[in-house]
Each structure stands twice: as C-alpha cells, then as structure tokens.
C-alpha positions in Angstrom: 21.5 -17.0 -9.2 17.6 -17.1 -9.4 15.8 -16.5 -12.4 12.3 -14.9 -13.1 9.9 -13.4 -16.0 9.0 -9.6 -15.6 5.6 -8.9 -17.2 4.3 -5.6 -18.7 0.6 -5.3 -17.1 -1.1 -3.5 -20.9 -1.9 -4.1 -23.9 -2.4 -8.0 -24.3 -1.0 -8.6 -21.1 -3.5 -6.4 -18.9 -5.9 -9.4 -18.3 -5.2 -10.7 -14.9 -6.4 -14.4 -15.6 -4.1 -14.5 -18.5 -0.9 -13.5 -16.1 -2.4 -16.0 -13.7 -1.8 -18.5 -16.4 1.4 -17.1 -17.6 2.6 -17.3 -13.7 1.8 -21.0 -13.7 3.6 -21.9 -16.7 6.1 -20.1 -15.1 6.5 -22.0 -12.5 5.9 -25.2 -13.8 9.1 -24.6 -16.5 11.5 -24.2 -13.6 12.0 -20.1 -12.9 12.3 -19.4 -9.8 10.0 -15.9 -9.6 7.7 -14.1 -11.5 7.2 -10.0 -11.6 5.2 -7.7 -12.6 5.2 -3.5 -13.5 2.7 -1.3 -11.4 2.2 1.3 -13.8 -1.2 3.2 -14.2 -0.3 4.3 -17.9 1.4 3.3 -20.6 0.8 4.9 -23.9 -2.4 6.8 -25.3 -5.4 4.5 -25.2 -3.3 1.2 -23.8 -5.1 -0.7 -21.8 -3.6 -1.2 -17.8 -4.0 -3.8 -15.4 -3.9 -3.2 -11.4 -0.8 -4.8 -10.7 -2.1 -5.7 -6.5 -5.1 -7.6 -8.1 -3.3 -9.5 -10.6 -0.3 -10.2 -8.3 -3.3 -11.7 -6.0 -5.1 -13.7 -9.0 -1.0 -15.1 -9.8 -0.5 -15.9 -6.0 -3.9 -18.4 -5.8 -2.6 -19.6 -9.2 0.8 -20.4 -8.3 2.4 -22.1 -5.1 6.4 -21.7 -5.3 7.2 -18.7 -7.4 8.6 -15.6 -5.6 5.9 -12.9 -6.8 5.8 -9.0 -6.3 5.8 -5.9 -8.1 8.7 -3.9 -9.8 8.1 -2.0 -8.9 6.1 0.6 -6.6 6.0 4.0 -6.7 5.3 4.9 -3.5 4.3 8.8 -3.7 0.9 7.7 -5.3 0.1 5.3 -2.3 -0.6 5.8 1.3 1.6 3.7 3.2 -0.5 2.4 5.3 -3.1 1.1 2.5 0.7 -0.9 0.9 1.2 -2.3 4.3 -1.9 -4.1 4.2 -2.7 -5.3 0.8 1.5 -6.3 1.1 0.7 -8.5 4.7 -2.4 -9.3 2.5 -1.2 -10.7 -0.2 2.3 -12.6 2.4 -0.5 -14.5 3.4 -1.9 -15.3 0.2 0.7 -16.2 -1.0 2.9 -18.0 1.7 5.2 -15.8 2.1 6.2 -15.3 -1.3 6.0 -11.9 -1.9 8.9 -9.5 -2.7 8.3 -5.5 -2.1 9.8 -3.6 -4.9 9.4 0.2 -4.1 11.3 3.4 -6.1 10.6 6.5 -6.8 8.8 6.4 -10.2 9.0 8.8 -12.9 7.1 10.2 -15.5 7.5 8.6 -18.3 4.2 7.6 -18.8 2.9 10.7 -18.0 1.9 9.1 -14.6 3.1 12.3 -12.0 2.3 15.0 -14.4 -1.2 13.6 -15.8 -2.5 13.2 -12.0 -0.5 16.3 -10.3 1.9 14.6 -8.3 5.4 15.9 -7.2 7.8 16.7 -9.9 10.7 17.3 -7.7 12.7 13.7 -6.9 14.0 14.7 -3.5 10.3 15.3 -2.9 9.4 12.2 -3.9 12.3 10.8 -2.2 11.4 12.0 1.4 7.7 10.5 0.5 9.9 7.0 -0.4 11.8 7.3 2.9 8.8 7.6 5.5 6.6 5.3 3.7 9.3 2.9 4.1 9.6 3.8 8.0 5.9 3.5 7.8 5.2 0.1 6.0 8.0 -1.7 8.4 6.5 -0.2 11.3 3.0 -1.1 10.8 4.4 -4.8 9.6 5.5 -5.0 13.7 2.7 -5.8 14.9 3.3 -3.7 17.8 1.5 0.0 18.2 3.2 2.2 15.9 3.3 6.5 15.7 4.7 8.4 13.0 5.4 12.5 12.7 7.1 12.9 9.0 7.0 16.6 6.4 4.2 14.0 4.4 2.8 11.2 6.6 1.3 11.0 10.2 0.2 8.1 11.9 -1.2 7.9 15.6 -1.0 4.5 17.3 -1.8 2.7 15.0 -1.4 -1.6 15.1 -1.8 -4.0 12.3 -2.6 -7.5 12.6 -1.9 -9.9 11.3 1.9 -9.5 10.8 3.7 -10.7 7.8 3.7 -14.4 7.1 8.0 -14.0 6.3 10.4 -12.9 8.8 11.6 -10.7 10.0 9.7 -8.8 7.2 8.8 -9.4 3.6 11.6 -8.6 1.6 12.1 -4.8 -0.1 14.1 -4.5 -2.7 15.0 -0.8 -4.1 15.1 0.4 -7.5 17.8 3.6 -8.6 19.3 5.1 -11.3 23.2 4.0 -11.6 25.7 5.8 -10.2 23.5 7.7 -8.5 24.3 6.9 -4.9 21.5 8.0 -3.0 19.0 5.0 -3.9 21.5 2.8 -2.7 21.7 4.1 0.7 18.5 3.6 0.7 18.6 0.2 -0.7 21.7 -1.0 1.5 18.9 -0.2 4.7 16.6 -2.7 3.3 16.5 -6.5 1.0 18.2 -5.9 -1.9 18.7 -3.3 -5.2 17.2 -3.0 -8.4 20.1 -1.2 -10.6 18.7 0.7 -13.8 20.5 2.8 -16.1 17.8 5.6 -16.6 16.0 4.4 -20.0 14.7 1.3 -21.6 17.2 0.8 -23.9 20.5 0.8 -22.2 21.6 -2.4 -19.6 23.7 -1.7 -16.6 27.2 -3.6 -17.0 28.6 -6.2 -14.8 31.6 -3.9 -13.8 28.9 -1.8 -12.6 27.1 -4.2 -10.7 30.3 -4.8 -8.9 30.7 -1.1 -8.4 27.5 -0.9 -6.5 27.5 -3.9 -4.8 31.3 -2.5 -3.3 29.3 0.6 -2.8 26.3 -1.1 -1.0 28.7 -3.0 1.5 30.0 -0.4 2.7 26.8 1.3 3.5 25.1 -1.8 5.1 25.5 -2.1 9.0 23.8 -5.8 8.8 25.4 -9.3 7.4 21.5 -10.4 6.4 21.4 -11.6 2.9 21.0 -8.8 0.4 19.9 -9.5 -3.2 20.9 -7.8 -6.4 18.2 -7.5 -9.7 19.4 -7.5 -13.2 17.2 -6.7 -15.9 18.0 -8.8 -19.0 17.2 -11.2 -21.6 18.3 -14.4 -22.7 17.4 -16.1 -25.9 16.3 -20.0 -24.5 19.7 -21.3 -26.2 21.5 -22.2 -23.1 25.5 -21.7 -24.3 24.6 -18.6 -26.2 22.9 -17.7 -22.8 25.7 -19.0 -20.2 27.6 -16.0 -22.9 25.1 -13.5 -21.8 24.2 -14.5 -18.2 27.9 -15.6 -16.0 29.6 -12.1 -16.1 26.5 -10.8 -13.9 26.8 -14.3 -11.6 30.3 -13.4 -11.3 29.6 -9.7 -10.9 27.3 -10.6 -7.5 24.2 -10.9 -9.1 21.4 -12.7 -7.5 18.1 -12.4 -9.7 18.5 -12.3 -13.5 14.8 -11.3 -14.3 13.4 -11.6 -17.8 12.7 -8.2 -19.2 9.4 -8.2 -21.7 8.7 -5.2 -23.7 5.3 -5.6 -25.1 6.4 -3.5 -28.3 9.4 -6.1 -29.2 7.7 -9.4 -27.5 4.9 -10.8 -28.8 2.7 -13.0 -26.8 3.7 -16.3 -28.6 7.2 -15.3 -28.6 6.8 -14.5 -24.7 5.0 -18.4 -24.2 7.8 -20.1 -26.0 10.6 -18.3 -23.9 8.7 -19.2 -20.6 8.2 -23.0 -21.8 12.1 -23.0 -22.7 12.8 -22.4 -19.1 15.4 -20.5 -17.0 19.0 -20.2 -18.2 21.3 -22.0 -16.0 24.9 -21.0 -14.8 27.8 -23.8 -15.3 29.5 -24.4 -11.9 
C-alpha cells in the first residue's frame, strides 16, 4: 500500500508556494504521493487556487512524490487543452503525474453557477470522449475524433508522455454505482466515494468493487485502488484503522484534509509524523 496527503486548494491552503512547501515536507517524511482537489469554488467568498499551476509549482519543488489532481472534472475542460498541460506537467515532473478525472458535481455550485450540464449521463458521454481524446492525442501519432461533444481533425501532439504506455488515469464514482467502474476498469485505477463528505466506503466494499472491476477489465496491467481516509500519526491505533483496506485490495490510502476540521498546524504535524505503515 502507498500512502499520500490530499490537499484542499482554499482558504489557507490556496497559496501555491505554500503547497509547494507542504509537498516537500511531504516527501521528505516518507509518503509516497501528494494530491490535490481541482475545484473552482468552495464556499461564498473562499479563496481558490488553480490546481494545474500549483500541481506545477509542487512538481519543481518536489522530485519523488507521485503528484496529480483528484480529481478533474472533465466537462469544464477541453480535452485537448488537459492533454497538454497533463504531457506538460509528465515532463515536469518525471513522470510523476497521476490523471484523476470524474464527473464532478455541484456541490459547490460549480455546474450550476457557470451553466454547465446538469444531467450526469450528459456529463458522462463528455467524460467518455475526452478520455478517448486525451489518450489519443498522448500517441503521438495523428489523431481524428467525431463524438455528440468533441471533434478533432488530425491533430498530433508532441512531445508524448514522459511514462509509458500513458500517464496513469484513475477514475472517481459513486459506490455501487456500476457505471464509473466500467469506466475505471478501461483505464489505471478507481477512486471509490460514497456520495458525501461524511460517510467512508467500507473495506467489504472495496472488495465488492474490486470483484466487480476484474471482471470488467480485459488487461492484467496493474490497476490501483484509492481510499480516502485518515489516520491519527499513532501507528498501532493506525495499523487498527488502515489493514482491513490493505487486505480489502487497496493500493493508495490518501490523507483526507478538510480545511473546516484541519487546521494548518494540525495538518504540518500530521505530515511531519509520516505515513502509517502496514505490519507484514
């Protein structure tokens, strides 16, 4: 199992040198990755940071972590534009970037304040062909694409991807919905959520979807899956909290921080404890 922090990008922590710092500690204390949210509002009058830019300020700042954003909406970008900055920011980084992509919602007000689609399956065809769209482009090779929401006409990007065969893309979905994790079992790896920010998917249903993955996967690659969670620095009290999900098939425990429940100092202190560990 790997371990990694998962920063909010507002309020306090919406200044991208200060995540640039916070990614170095991280790394130096011994996790293994270090997330971010791409949200473009969180609450009346929060401040928000560009999660591409700061991902880009952590990457120069850091030289081992696994980096990326979970995750991206991908109805509010053109595919094309996240093919780029993702090859972009491979390269940066080398070849530590992870591509989390889902269908975002509107929690924040973030479809309805700007007009987007409401409708999910809407916003799940848009998911689909971007995802056609970013892999093809990341060939190298000319690429065409006719979709209901995306065209593109011969077009070839270079340079490719610094990882192969492809940066990573891991998928985010709602629990037991199944469809996500079609889509997921197509790609990297799966980002299981239960719906809100207050209740944690189980280890019994990690297994459940990591049965129902395998069966939908036509390729042996690795596949990772992404538990949200959080562990207190207190390592038997966290072996207690963290080997059900390493038995359940879980590959990245990532550090959930809530700005409203974790402050700064408390975050620091957490990071400095370092990662939980797993006893053989």
């Amino acid at each position: 199992m790997h371990f990694a922090i998962d920063f909010p990008l507002s309020g306090e922590y919406s200044e991208p040198r200060l995540l640039a710092e916070l990614a170095r500690d991280v790394e130096n204390a011994g996790w293994d990755g270090c997330f971010v949210w791409d949200h473009l509002l969180a609450g009346e009058g929060e401040r928000v940071a560009d999660s591409w830019i700061t991902l880009a300020a952590m990457a120069a700042a850091t030289g081992r972590i696994r980096l990326g954003p979970l995750v991206t909406p991908l109805f509010r970008r053109h595919p094309w534009r996240v093919a780029r900055e993702a090859v972009t920011l491979d390269l940066l980084s080398g070849g530590r970037l992870v591509l989390g992509v889902g269908l975002g919602g509107d929690v924040f007000g973030e479809i309805s304040t700007f007009h987007g689609p409401a409708n999910d399956h809407t916003r799940a065809e848009m998911l689909d062909e971007s995802l056609a769209i970013i892999t093809g482009l990341w060939s190298g090779e000319r690429f065409s694409f006719s979709g209901n929401h995306y065209q593109v006409t011969a077009a070839q990007f270079l340079p490719t991807p610094m990882q192969s065969p492809r940066i990573p893309i891991w998928v985010a979905g709602t629990w037991p919905r199944k469809a996500p994790f079609r889509r997921a079992a197509r790609y990297d790896g799966a980002i299981p959520v239960a719906g809100d920010f207050s209740t944690a998917v189980t280890p019994a249903q990690v297994t459940d979807l990591i049965a129902f993955v395998r069966r939908s996967r036509t390729s042996d690659a690795p596949f990772d899956v992404v538990h949200y969670g959080t562990t207190t620095g207190d390592h038997e009290q966290d072996q207690r909290i963290v080997a059900p999900y390493a038995r359940a098939g879980v590959t990245w425990w990532v550090e959930a921080i809530a700005p409203a429940r974790h402050s700064l100092s408390d975050v620091r202190r957490r990071i400095h404890q370092g990662p939980p560990s797993v006893d053989p």
